[in-house]
C-alpha positions as a Markdown table, in Angstrom:
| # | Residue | x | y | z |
|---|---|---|---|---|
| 1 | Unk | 74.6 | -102.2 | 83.6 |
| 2 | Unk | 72.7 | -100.4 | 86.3 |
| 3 | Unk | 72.6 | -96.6 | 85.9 |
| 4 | Unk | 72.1 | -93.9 | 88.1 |
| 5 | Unk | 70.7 | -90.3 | 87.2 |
| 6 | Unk | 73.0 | -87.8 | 87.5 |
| 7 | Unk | 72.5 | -85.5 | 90.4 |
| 8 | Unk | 73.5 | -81.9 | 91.3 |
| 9 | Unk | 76.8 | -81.8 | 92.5 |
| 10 | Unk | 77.4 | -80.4 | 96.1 |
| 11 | Unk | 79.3 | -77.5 | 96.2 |
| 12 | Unk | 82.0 | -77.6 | 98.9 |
| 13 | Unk | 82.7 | -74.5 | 101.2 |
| 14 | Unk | 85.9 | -72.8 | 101.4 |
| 15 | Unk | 86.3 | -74.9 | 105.3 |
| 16 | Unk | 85.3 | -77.6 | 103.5 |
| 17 | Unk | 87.9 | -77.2 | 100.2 |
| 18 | Unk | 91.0 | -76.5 | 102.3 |
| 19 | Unk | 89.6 | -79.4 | 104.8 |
| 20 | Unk | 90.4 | -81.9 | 101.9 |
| 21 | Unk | 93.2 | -80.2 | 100.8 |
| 22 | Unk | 95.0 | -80.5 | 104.0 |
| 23 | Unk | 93.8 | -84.3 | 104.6 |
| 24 | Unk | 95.7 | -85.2 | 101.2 |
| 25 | Unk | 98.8 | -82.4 | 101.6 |
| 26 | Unk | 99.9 | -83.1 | 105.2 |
| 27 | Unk | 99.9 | -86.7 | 105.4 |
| 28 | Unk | 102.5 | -86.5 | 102.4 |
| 29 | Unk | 104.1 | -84.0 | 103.8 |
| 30 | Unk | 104.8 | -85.5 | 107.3 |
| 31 | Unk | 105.4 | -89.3 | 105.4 |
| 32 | Unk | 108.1 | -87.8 | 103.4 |
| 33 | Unk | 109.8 | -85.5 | 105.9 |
| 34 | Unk | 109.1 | -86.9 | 109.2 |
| 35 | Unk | 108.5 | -90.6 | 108.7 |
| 36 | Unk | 110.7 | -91.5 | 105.4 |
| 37 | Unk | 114.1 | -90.3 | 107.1 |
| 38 | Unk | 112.8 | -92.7 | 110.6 |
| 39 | Unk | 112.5 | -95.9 | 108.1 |
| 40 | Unk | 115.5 | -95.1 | 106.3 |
| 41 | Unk | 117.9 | -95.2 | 109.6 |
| 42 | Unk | 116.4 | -98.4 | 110.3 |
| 43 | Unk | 116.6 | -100.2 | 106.3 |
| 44 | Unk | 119.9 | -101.9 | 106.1 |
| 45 | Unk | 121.7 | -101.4 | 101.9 |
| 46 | Unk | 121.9 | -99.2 | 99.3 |
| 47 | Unk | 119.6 | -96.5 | 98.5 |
| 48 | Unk | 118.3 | -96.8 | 102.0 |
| 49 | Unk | 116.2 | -93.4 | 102.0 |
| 50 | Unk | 115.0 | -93.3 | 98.1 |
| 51 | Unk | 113.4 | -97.1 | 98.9 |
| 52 | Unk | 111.8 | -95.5 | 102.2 |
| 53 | Unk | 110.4 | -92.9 | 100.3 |
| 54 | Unk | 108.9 | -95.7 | 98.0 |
| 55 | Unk | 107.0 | -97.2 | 100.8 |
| 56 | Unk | 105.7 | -94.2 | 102.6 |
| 57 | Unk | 104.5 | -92.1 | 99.9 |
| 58 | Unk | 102.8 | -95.0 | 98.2 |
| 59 | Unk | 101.3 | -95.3 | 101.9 |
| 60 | Unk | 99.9 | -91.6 | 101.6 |
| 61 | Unk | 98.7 | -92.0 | 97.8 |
| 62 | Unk | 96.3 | -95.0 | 99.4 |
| 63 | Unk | 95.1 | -93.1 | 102.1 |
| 64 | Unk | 94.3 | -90.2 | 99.5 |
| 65 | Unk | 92.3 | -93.1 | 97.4 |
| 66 | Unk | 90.1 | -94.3 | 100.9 |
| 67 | Unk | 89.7 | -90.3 | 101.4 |
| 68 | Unk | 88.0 | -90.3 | 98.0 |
| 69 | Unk | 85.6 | -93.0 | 98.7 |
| 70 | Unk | 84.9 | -91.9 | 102.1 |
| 71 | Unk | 83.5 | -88.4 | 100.7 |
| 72 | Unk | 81.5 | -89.7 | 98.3 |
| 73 | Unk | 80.3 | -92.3 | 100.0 |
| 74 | Unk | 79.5 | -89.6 | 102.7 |
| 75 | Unk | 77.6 | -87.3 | 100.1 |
| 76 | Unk | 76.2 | -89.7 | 97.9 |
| 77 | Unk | 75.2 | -93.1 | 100.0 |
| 78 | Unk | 77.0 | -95.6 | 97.7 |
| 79 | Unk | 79.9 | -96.6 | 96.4 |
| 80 | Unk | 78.6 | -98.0 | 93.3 |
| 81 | Unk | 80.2 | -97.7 | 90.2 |
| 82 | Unk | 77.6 | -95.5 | 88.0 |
| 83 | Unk | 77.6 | -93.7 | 91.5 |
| 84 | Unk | 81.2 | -92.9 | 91.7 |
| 85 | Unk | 81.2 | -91.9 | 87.7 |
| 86 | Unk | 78.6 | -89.5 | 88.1 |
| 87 | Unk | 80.3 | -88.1 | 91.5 |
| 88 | Unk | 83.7 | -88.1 | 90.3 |
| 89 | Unk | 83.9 | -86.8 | 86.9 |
| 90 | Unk | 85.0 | -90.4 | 85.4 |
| 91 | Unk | 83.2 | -89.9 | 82.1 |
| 92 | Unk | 84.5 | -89.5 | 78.2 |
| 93 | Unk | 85.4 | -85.5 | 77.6 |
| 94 | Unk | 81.9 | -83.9 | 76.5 |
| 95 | Unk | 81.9 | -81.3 | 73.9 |
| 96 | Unk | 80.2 | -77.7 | 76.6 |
| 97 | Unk | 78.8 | -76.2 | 72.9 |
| 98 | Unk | 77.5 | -79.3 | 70.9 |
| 99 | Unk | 77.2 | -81.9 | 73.4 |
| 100 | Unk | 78.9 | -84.4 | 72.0 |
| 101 | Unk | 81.0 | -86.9 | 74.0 |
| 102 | Unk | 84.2 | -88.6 | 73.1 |
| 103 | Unk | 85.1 | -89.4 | 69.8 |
| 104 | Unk | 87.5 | -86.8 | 68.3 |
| 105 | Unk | 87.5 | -84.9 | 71.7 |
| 106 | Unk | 89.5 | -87.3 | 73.0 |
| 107 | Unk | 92.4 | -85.0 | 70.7 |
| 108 | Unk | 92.6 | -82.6 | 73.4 |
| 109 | Unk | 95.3 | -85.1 | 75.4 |
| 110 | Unk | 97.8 | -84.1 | 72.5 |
| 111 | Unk | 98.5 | -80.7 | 73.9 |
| 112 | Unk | 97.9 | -81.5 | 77.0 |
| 113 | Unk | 101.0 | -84.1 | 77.3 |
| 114 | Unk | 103.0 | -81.3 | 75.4 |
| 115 | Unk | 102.5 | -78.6 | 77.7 |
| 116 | Unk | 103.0 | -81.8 | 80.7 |
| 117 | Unk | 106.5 | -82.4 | 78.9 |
| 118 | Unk | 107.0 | -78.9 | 79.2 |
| 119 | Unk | 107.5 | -79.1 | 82.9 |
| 120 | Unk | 111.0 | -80.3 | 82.4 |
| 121 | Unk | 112.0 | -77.1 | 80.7 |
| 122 | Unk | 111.2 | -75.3 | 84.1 |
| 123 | Unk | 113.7 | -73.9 | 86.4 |
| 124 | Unk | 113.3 | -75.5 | 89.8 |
| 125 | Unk | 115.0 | -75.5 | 93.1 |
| 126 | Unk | 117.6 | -78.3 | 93.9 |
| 127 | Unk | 116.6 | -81.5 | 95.1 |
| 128 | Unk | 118.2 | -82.7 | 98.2 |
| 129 | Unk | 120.5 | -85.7 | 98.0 |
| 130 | Unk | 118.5 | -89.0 | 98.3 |
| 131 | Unk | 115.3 | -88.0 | 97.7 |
| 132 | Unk | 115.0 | -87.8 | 93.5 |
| 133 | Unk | 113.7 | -91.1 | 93.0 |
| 134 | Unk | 113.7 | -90.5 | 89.6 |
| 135 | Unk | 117.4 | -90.7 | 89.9 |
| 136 | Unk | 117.7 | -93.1 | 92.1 |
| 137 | Unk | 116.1 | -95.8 | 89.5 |
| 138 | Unk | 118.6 | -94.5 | 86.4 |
| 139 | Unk | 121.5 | -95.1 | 88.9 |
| 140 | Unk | 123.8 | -98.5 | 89.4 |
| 141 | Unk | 122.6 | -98.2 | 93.2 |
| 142 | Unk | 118.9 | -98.3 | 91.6 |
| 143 | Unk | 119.4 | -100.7 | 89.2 |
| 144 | Unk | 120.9 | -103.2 | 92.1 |
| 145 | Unk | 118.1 | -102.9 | 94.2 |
| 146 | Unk | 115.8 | -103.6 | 91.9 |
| 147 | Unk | 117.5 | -105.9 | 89.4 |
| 148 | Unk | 115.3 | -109.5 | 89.7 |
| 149 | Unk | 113.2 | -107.6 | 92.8 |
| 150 | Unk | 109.1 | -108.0 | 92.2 |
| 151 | Unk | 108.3 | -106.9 | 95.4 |
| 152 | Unk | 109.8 | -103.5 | 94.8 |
| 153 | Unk | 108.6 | -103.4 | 91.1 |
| 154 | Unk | 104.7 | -104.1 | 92.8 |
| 155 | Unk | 106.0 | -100.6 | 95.0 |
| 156 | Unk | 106.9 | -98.7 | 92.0 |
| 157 | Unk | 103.7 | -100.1 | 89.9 |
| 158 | Unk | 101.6 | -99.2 | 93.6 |
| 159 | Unk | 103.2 | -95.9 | 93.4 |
| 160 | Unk | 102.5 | -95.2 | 89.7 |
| 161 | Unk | 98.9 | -96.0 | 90.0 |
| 162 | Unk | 97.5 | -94.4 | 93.2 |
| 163 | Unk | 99.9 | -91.6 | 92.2 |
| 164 | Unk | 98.3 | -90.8 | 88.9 |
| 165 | Unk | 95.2 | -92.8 | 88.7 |
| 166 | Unk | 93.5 | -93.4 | 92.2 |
| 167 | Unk | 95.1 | -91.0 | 94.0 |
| 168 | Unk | 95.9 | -86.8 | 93.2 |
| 169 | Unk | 93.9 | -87.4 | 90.0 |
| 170 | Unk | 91.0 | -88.7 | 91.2 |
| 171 | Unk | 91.0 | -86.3 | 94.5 |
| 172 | Unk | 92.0 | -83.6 | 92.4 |
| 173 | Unk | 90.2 | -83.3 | 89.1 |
| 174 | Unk | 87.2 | -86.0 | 90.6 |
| 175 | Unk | 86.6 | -84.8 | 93.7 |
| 176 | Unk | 87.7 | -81.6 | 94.6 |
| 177 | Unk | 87.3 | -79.8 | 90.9 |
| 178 | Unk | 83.2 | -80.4 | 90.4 |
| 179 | Unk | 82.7 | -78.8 | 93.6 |
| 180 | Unk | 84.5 | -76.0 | 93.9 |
| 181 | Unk | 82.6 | -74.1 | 91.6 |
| 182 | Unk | 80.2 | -72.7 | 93.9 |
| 183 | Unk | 83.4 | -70.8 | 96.1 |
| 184 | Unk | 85.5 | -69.9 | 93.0 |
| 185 | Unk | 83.1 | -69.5 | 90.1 |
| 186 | Unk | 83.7 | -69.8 | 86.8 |
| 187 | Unk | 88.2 | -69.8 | 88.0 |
| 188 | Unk | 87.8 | -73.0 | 89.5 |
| 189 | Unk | 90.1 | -74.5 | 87.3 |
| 190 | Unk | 92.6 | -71.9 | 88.5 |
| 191 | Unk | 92.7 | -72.5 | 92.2 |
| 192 | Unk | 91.7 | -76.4 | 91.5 |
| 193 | Unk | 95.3 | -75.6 | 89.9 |
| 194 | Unk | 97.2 | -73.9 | 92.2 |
| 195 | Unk | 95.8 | -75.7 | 95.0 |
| 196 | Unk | 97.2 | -78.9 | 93.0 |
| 197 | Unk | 100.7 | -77.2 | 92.8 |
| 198 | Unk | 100.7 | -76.4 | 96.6 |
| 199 | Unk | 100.0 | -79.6 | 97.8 |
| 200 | Unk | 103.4 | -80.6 | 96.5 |
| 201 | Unk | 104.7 | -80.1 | 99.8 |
| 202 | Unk | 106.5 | -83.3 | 100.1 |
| 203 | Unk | 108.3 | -82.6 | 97.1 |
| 204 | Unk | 108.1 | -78.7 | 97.2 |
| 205 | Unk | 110.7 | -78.4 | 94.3 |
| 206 | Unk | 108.1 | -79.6 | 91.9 |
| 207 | Unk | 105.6 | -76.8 | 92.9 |
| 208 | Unk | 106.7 | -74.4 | 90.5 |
| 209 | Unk | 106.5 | -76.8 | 87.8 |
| 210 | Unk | 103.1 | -77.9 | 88.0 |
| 211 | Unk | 101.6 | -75.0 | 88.2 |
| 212 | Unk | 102.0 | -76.1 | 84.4 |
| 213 | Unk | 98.8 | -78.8 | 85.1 |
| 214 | Unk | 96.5 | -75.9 | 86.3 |
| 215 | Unk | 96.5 | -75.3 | 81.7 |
| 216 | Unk | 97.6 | -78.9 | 80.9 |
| 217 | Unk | 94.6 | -80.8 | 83.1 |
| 218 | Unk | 92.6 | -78.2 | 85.5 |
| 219 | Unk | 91.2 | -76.5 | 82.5 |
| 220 | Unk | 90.8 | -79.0 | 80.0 |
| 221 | Unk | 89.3 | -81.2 | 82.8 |
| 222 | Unk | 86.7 | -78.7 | 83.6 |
| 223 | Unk | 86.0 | -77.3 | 80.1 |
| 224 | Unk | 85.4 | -81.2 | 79.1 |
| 225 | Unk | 84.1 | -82.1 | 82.8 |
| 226 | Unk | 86.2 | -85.4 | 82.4 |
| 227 | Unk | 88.5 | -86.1 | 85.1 |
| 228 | Unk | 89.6 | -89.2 | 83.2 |
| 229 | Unk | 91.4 | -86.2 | 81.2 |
| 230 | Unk | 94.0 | -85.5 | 84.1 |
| 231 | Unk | 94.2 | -89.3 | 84.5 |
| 232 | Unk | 95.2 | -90.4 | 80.9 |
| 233 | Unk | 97.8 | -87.4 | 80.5 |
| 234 | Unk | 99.8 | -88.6 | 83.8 |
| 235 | Unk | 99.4 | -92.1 | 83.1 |
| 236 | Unk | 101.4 | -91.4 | 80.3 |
| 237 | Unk | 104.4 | -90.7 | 83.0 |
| 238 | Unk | 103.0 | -93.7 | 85.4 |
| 239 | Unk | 103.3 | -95.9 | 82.1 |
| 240 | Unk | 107.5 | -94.7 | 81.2 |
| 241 | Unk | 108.1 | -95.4 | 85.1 |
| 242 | Unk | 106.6 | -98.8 | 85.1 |
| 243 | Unk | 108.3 | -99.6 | 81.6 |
| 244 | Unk | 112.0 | -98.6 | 83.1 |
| 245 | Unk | 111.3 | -100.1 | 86.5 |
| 246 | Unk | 110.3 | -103.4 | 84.7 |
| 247 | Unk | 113.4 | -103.0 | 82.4 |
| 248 | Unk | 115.1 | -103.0 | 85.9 |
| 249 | Unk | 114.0 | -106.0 | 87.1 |
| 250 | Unk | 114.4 | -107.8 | 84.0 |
| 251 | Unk | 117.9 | -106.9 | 83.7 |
């Protein structure tokens, strides 16, 4: 396999941080307040808005995916693969005292997905009718839809993925987190993390929540300078969706 020597990172400006932040936070926001309710009026069935928000919020996890490769592209020259690992954080956890890389590290999900599950526990503001899609696939409205429906189980396994693997996660903890150092110093993590919780503008009822991943992934991320950190622990979620969406389909 071809390898590339790892480079200095480029350290973004503050301009440059919130530039990023606001290409990823606003296109959600406007898909899922602006754009969802449009699509909905014109889907005919059940569970018209839940399904709109489906579609358009996949649509804005993609576009956060091409904004990744368009920034690195733009700072590094390639899209390569040992180029996008080195840029992008997507490396085994290595130990910042002994060096060592992987192995046993790897340990440090446990917590992680505990203080994750934690999030449930949170108090958190009401979610408007039609638009907790969580609910809308444990209820008999969800389960029609989707009973013996592929195409909408590719949406939900779409979703899942760009949602916790090519698309906050990577932006996140692969782009945005390595090079932020050089505005925020050693709290990085901190506002990597509140940034993170912010940018939940299209679901703002989550914000308070996961401010919980600024510990659970910002830190451990940083600390291990593994992005495939904040990637594994919300798989973990992306993998019970997919399991009960497929149970869906199956039924």
């Amino acid at each position: 396999m071809t390898t590339v020597e790892p480079v200095a990172t480029v350290q973004y400006t503050r301009g440059q941080i919130a530039g990023v932040w606001a290409a990823a936070a606003l296109p959600m926001a406007v898909l899922s307040w602006v754009v969802a309710p449009w699509l909905a009026d014109r889907l005919e069935g059940p569970g018209a808005l839940p399904r709109a928000l489906l579609v358009t919020l996949t649509v804005g996890l993609v576009w956060q995916f091409v904004l990744v490769l368009l920034m690195v592209r733009r700072e590094r020259g390639s899209l390569r693969w040992p180029v996008l690992k080195d840029a992008l954080w997507l490396q085994a956890p290595r130990s910042p005292s002994t060096g060592r890389v992987g192995g046993r590290l790897w340990l440090v999900l446990v917590p992680c997905l505990l203080l994750v599950a934690l999030e449930e526990l949170v108090p958190t503001f009401p979610i408007p009718d039609g638009r907790d899609v969580a609910e809308f696939l444990d209820s008999d409205v969800g389960r029609d839809v989707l009973s013996g429906s592929w195409g909408w189980f590719a949406v939900v396994v779409a979703l899942a993925v760009f949602n916790t693997v090519l698309g906050e996660e990577l932006l996140f903890r692969g782009l945005l987190l390595p090079r932020m150092q050089g505005v925020f110093g050693r709290g990085d993590w901190v506002a990597n993390g509140i940034l993170f919780a912010v940018y939940h503008l299209h679901v703002p009822w989550a914000i308070i929540p996961t401010l919980i991943d600024t510990f659970a992934v910002a830190y451990p991320s940083r600390r291990y300078r593994s992005a495939l950190i904040g990637i594994a622990v919300h798989s973990a979620q992306s993998v019970l969706v997919i399991g009960l969406t497929l149970s869906l389909v199956l039924d």
